[in-house]
N, CA, C and O atoms as a CHARMM CRD file, in Angstrom:
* protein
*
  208
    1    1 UNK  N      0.83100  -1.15600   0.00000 PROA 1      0.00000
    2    1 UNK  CA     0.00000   0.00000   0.00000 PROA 1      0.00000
    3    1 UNK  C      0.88800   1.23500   0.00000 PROA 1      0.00000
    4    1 UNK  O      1.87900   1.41300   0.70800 PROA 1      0.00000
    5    2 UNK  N      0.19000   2.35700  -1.23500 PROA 2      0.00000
    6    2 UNK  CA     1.26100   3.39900  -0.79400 PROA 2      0.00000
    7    2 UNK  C      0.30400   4.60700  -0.18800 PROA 2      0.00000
    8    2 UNK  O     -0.77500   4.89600  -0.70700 PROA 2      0.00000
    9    3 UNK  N      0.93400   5.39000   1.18100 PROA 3      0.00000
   10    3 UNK  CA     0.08800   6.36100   1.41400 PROA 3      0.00000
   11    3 UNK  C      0.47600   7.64000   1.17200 PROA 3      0.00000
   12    3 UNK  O      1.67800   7.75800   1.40800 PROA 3      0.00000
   13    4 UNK  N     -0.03300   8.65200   0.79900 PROA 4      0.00000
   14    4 UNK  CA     0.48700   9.95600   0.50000 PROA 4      0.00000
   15    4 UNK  C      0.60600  10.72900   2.19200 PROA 4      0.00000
   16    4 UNK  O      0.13600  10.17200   3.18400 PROA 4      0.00000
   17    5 UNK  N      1.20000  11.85600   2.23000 PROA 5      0.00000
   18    5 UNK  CA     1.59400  12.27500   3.37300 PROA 5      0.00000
   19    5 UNK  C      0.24000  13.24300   4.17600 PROA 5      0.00000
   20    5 UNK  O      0.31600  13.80300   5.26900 PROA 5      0.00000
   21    6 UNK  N     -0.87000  13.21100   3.30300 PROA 6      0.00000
   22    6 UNK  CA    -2.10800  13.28700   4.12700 PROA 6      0.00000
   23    6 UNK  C     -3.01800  11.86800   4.68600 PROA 6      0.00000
   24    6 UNK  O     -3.99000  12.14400   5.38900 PROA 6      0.00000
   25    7 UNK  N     -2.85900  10.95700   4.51900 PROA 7      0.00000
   26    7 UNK  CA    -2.95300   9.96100   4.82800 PROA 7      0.00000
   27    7 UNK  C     -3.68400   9.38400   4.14600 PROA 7      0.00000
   28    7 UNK  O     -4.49300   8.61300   4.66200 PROA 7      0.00000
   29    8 UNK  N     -3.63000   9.59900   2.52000 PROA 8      0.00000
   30    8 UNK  CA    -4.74600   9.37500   1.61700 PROA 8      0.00000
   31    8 UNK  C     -3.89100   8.03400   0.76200 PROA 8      0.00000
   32    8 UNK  O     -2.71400   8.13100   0.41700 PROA 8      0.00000
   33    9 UNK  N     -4.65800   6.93800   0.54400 PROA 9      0.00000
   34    9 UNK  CA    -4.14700   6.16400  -0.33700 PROA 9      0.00000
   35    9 UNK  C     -4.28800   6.49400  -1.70900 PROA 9      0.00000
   36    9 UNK  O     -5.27400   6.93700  -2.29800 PROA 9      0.00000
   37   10 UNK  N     -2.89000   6.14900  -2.23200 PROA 10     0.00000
   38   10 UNK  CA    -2.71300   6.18500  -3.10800 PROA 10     0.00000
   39   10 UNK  C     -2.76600   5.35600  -4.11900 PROA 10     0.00000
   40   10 UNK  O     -3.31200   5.67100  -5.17600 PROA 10     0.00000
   41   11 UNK  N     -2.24000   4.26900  -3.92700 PROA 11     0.00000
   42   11 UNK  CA    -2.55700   2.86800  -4.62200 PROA 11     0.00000
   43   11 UNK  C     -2.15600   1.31200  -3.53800 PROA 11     0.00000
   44   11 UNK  O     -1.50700   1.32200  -2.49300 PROA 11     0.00000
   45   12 UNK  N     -2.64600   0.37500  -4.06600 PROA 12     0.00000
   46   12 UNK  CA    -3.12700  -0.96300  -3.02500 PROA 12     0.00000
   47   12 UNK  C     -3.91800  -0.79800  -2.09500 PROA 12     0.00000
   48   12 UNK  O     -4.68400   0.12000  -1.80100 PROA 12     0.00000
   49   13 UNK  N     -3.68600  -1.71900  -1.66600 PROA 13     0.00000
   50   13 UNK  CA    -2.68600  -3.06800  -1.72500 PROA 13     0.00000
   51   13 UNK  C     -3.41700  -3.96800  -2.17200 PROA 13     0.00000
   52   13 UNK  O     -4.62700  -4.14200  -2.02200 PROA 13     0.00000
   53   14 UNK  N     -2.32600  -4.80500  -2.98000 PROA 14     0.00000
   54   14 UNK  CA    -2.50800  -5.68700  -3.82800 PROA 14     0.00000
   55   14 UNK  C     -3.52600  -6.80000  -3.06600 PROA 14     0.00000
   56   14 UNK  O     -3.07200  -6.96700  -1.93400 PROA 14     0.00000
   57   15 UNK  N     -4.74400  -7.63100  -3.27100 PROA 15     0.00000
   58   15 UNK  CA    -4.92500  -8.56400  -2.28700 PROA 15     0.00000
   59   15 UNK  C     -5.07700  -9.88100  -2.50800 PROA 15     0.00000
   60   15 UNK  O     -5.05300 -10.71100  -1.60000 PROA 15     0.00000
   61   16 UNK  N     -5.31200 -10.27200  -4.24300 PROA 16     0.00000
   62   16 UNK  CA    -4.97200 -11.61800  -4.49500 PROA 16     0.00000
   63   16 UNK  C     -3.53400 -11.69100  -5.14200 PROA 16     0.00000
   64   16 UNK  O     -3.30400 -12.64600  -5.88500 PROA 16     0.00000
   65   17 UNK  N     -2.89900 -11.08300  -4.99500 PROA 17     0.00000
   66   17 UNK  CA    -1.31900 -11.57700  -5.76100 PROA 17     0.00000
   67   17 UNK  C     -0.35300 -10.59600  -5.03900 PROA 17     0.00000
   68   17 UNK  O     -0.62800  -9.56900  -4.41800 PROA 17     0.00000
   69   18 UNK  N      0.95800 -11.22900  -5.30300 PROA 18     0.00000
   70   18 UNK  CA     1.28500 -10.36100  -4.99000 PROA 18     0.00000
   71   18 UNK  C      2.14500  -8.98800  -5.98000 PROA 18     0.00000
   72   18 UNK  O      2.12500  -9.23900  -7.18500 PROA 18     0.00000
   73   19 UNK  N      2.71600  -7.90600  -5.68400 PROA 19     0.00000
   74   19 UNK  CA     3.41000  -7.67000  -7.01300 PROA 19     0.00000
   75   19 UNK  C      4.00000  -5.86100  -6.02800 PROA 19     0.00000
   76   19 UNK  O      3.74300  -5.53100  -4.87000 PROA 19     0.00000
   77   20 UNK  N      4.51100  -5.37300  -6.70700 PROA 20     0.00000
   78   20 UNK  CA     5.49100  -4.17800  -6.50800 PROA 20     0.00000
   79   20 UNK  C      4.76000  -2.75300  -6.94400 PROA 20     0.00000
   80   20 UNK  O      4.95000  -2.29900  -8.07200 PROA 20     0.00000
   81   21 UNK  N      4.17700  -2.28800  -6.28200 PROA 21     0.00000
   82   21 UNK  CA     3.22500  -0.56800  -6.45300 PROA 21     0.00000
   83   21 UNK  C      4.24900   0.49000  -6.80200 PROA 21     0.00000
   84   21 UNK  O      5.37800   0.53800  -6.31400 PROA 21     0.00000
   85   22 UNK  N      3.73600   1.36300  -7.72400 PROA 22     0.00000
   86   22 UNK  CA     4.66000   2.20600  -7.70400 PROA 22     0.00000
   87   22 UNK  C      3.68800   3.21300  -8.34500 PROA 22     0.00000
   88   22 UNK  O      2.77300   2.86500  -9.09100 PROA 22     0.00000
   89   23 UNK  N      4.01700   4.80400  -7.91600 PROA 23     0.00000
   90   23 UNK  CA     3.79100   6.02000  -8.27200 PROA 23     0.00000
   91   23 UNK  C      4.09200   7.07600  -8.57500 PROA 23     0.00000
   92   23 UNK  O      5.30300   6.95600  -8.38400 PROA 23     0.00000
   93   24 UNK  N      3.92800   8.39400  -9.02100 PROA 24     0.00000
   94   24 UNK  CA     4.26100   9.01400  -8.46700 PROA 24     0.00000
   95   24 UNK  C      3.95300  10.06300  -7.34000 PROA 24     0.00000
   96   24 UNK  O      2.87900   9.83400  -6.78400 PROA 24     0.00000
   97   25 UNK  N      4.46700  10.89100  -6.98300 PROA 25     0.00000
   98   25 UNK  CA     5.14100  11.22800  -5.84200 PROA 25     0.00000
   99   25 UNK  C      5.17400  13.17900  -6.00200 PROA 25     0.00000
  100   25 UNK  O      5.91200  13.54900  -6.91500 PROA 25     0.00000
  101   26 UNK  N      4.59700  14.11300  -5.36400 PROA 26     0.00000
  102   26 UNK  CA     4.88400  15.59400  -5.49100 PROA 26     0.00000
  103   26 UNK  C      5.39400  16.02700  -4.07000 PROA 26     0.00000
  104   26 UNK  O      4.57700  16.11000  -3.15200 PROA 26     0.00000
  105   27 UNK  N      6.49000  16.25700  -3.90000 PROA 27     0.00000
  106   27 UNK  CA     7.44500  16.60900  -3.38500 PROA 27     0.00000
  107   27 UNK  C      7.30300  17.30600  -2.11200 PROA 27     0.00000
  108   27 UNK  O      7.72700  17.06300  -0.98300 PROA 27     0.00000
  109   28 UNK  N      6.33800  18.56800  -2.77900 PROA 28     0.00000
  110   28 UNK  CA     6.07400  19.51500  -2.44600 PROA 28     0.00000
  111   28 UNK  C      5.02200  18.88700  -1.38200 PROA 28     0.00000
  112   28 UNK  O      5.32100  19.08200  -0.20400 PROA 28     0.00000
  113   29 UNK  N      3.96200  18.24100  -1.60800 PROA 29     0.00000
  114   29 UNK  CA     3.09900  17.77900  -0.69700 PROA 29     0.00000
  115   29 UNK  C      3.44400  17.69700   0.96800 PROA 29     0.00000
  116   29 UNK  O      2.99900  18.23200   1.98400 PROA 29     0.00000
  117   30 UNK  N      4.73700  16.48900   0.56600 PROA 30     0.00000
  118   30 UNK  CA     5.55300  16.38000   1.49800 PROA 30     0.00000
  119   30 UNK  C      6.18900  17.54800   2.55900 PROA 30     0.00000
  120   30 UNK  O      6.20000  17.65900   3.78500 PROA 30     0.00000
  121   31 UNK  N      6.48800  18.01200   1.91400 PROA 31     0.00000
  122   31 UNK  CA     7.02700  19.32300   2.51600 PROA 31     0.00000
  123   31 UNK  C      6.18100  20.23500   3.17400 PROA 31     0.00000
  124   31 UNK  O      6.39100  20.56300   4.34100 PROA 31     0.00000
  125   32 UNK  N      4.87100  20.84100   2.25000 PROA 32     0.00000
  126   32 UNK  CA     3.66600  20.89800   3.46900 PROA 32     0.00000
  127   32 UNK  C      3.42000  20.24100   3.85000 PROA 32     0.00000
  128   32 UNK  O      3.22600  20.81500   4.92200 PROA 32     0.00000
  129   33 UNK  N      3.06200  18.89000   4.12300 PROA 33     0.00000
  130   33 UNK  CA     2.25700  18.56700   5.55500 PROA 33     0.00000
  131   33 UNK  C      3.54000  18.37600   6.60700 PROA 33     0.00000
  132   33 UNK  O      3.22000  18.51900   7.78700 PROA 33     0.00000
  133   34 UNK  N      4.73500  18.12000   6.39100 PROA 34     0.00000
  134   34 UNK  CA     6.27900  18.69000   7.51900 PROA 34     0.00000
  135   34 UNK  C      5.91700  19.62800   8.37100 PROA 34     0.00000
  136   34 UNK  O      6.03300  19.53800   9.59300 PROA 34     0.00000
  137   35 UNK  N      5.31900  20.86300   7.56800 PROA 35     0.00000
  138   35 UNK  CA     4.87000  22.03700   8.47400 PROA 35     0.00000
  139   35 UNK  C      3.64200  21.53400   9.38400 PROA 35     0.00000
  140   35 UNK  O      3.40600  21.94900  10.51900 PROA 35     0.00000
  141   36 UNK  N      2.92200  20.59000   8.70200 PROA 36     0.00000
  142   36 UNK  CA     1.49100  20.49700   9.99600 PROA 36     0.00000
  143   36 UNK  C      2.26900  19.60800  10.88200 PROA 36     0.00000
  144   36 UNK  O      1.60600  19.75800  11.90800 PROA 36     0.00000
  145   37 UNK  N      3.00200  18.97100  11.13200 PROA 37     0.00000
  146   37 UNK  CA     3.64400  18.54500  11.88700 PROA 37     0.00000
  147   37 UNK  C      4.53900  18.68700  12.71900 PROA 37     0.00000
  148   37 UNK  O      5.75100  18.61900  12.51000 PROA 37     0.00000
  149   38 UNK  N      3.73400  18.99300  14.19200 PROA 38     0.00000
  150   38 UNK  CA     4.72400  19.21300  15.39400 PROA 38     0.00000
  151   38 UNK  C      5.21200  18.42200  16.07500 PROA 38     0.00000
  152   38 UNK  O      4.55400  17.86500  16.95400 PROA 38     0.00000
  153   39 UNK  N      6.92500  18.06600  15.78600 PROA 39     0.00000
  154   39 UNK  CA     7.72100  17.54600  16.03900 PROA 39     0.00000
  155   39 UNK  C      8.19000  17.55700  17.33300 PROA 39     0.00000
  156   39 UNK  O      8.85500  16.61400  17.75900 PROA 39     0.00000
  157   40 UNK  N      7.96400  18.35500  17.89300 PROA 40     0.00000
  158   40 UNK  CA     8.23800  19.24000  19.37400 PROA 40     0.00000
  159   40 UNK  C      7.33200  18.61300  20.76800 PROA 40     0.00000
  160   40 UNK  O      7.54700  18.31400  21.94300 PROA 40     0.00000
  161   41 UNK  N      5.96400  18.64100  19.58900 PROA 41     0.00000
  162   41 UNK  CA     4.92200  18.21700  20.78700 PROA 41     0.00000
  163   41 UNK  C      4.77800  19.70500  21.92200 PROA 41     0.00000
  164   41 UNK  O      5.44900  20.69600  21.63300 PROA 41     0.00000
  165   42 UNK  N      4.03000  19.72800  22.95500 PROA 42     0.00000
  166   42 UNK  CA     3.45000  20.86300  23.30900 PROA 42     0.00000
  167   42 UNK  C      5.14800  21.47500  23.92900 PROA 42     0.00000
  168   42 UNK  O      5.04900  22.54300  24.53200 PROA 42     0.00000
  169   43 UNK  N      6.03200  21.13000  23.86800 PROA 43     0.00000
  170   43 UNK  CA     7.46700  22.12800  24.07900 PROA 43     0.00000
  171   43 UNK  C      7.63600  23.13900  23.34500 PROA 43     0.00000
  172   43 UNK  O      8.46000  24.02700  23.56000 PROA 43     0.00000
  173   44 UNK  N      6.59500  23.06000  22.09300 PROA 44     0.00000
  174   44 UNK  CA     6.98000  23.81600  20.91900 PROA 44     0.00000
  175   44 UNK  C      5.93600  25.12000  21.66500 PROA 44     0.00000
  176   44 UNK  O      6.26600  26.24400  21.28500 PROA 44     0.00000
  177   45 UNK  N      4.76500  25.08500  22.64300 PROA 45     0.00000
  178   45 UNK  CA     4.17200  25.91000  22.65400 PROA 45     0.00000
  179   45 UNK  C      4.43900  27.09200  23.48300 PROA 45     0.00000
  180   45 UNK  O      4.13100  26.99000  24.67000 PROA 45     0.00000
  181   46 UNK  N      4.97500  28.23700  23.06500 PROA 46     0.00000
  182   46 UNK  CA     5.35200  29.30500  24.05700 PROA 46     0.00000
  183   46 UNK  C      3.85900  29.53500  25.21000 PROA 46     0.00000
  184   46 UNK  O      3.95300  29.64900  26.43200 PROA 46     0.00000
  185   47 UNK  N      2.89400  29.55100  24.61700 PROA 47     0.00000
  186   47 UNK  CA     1.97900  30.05900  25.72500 PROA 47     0.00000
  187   47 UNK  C      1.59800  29.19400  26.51700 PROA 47     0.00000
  188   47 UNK  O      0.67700  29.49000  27.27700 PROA 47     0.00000
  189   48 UNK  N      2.24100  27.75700  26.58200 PROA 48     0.00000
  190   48 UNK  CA     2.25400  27.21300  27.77000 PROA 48     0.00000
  191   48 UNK  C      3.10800  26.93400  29.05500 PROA 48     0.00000
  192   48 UNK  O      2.82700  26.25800  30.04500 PROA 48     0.00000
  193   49 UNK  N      4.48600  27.81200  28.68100 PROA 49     0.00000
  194   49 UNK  CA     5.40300  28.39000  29.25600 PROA 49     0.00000
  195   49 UNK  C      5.99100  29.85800  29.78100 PROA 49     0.00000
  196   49 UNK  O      6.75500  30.09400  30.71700 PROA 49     0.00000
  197   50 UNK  N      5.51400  30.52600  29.07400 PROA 50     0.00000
  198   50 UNK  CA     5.37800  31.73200  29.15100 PROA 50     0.00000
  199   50 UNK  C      4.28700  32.39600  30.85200 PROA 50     0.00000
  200   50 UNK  O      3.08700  32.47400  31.11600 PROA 50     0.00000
  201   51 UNK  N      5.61900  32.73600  31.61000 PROA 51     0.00000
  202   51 UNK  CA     4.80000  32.94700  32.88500 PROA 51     0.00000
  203   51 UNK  C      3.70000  34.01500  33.03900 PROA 51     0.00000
  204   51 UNK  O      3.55300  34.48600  31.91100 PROA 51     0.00000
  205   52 UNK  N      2.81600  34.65200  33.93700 PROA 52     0.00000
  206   52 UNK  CA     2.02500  35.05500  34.30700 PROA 52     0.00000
  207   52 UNK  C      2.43400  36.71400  34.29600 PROA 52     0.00000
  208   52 UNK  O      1.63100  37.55000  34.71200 PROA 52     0.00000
C-alpha cells in the first residue's frame, strides 16, 4: 500500500497476488504537511510556558 503524506491512499494493496506498487510522488506535498507537523509536541508551545 502506498500512502500519501495526508494519509490518503494512493494505490493498493494488492490482495490476491502479490506484485510491486509504484507512483508518483509531489514533493512539495511532502514538505507541506512537515509544516502540519509538530515535532516538538506541546514544548513547541510558548503560551504554555510563558509565565504570568
Amino acid at each position: 500500500m502506498i500512502v500519501d503524506p495526508t494519509g490518503k491512499i494512493v494505490a493498493g494493496p494488492p490482495i490476491e497476488e502479490e506484485g510491486i506498487l509504484y507512483t508518483d510522488i509531489n514533493p512539495l506535498l511532502s514538505i507541506q504537511e512537515h509544516h502540519n507537523l509538530d515535532i516538538s509536541g506541546h514544548y513547541s508551545r510558548f503560551d504554555v510556558f510563558n509565565k504570568p
